[in-house]
C-alpha positions as CSV (number, residue, x, y, z in Angstrom):
1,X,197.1,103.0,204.6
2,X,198.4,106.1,202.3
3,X,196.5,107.7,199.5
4,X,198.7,109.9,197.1
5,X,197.7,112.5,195.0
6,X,200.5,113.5,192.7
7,X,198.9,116.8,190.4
8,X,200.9,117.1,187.3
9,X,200.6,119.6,184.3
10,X,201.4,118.2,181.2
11,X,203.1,120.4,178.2
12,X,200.2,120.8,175.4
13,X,202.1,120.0,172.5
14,X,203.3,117.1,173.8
15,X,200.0,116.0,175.5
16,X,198.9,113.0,173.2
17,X,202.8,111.3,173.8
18,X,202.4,111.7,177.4
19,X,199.0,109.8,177.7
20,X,200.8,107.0,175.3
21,X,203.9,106.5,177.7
22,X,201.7,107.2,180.7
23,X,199.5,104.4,180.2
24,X,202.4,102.1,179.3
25,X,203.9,102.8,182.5
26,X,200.9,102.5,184.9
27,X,200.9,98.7,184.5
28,X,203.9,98.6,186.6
29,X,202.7,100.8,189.4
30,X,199.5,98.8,189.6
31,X,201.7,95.4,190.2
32,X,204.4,97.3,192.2
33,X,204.8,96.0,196.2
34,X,202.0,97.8,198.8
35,X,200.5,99.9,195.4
36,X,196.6,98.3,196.0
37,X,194.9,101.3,193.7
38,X,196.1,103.3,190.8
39,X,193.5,106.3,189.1
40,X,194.6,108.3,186.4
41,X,192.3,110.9,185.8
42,X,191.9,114.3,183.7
43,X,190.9,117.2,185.8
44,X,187.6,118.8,184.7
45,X,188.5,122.3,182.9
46,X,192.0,121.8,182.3
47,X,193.1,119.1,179.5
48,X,196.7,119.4,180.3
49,X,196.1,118.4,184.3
50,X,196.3,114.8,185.3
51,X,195.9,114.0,188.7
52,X,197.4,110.5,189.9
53,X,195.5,109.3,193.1
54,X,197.1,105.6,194.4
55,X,196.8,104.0,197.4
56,X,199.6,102.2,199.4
57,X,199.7,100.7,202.1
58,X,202.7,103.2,203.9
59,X,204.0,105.6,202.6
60,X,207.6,103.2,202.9
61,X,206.1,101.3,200.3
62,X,205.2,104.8,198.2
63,X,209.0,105.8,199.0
64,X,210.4,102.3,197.6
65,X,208.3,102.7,194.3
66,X,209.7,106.3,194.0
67,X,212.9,105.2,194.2
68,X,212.6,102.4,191.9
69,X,211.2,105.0,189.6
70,X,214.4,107.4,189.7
71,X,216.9,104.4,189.3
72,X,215.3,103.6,186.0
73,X,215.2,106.8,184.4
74,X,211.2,106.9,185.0
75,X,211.2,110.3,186.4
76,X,213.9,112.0,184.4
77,X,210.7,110.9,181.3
78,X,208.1,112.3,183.3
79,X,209.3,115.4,183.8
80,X,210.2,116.1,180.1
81,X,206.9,115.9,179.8
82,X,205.8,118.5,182.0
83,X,205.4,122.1,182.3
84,X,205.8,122.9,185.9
85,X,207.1,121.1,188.9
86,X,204.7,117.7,190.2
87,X,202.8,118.3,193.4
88,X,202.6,115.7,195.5
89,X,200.0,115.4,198.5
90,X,200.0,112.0,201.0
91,X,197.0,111.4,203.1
92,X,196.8,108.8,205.9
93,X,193.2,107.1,205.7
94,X,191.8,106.8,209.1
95,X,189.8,104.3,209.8
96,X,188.9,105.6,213.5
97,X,186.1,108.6,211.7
């Protein structure tokens, strides 16, 4: 099982539009193959900081979904919308601690 955290920093003037496509997209990540749980949340002190926190269960499956996401053009929207570069961080839950 993976959990990713993808940190992205949203443009503010273009903030509102960003939450409206967001959310319009997020359906399809929730359904997509291995994608189990999907968060969207605001990070406390900055408005313009979403932090995307999914779990998977590889990271083959994450990998596919990316993919999928560049061949339709997904990605190439996203990152209009943002003012720097998306950070993304993949954990590996251990169920051994």
């Amino acid at each position: 099982m993976v959990l990713v955290n993808l940190q992205l920093k949203i443009k503010p003037d273009v903030r509102d539009e960003f939450i409206s496509w967001f959310h319009s997209v997020l359906p399809d990540t929730r359904s997509y193959d291995g994608c189990s749980e999907l968060n969207a949340c605001d990070l406390l002190g900055d408005e313009n900081a979403v932090e995307v926190i999914s779990r998977w269960e590889s990271k083959a499956h994450y990998d596919k979904y990316l993919a999928w996401r560049e061949e339709t053009g997904t990605l190439d929207t996203l990152a209009s919308y943002l003012a720097a570069e998306p950070e993304f961080r993949f954990l590996e839950v251990n169920l051994h601690i």
